[in-house]
C-alpha positions in Angstrom: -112.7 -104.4 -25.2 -111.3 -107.5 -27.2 -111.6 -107.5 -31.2 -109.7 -109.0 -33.7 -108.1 -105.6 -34.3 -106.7 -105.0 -30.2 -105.7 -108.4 -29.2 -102.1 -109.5 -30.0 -101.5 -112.9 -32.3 -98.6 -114.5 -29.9 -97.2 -116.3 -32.8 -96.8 -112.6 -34.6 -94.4 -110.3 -34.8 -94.7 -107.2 -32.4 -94.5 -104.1 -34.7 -94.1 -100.8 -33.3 -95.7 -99.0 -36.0 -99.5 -97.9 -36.4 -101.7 -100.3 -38.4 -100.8 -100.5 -42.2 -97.9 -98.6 -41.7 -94.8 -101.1 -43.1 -92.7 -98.7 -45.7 -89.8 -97.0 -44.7 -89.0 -93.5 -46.0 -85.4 -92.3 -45.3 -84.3 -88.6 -45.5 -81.6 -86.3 -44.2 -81.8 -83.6 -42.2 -79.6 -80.7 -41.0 -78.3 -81.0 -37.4 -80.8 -78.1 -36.0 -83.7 -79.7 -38.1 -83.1 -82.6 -35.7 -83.1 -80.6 -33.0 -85.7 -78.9 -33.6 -87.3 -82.3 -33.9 -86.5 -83.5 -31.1 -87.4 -81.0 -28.4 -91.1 -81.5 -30.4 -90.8 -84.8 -29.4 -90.1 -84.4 -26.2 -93.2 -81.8 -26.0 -96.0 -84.1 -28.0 -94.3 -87.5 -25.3 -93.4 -89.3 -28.7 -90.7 -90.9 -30.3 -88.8 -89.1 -32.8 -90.0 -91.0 -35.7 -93.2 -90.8 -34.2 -92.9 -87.4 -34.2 -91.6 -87.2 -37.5 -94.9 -89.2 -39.2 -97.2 -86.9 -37.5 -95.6 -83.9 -38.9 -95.2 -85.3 -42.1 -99.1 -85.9 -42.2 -100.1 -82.9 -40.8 -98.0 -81.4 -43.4 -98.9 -83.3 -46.6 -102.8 -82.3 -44.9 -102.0 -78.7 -45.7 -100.5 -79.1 -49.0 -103.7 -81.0 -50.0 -105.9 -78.2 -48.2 -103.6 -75.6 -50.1 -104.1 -77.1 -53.2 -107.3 -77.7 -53.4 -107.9 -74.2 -52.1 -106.1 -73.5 -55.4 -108.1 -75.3 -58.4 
């Protein structure tokens, strides 16, 4: 299938990075926190930052599902 969305402007920069996706966030973590992150990675076949997003989503999901449950 060939859209507008899938097919690659050769005169564009490749990006990595899932659509809309072009902030960076920068944290620190402990040595077994990165670990821990990356033997997830290695389970899930992603990246580490990858990795990292998805949790990060998943876990701002549940605060909104938490605080919702709340009000």
């Amino acid at each position: 299938m060939h859209t507008k969305e899938t097919i690659r402007n050769h005169g564009a920069a490749y990006s990595r990075s899932p659509n809309g996706c072009s902030k960076q966030v920068m944290t620190q973590i402990t040595p077994t926190e990165r670990e821990k992150l990356k033997e997830i990675a290695e389970v899930e076949m992603r990246s580490v930052s990858s990795t990292l997003r998805m949790l990060m989503l998943r876990g701002m999901q549940g605060y909104e599902d938490d605080t919702l449950a709340a009000s």
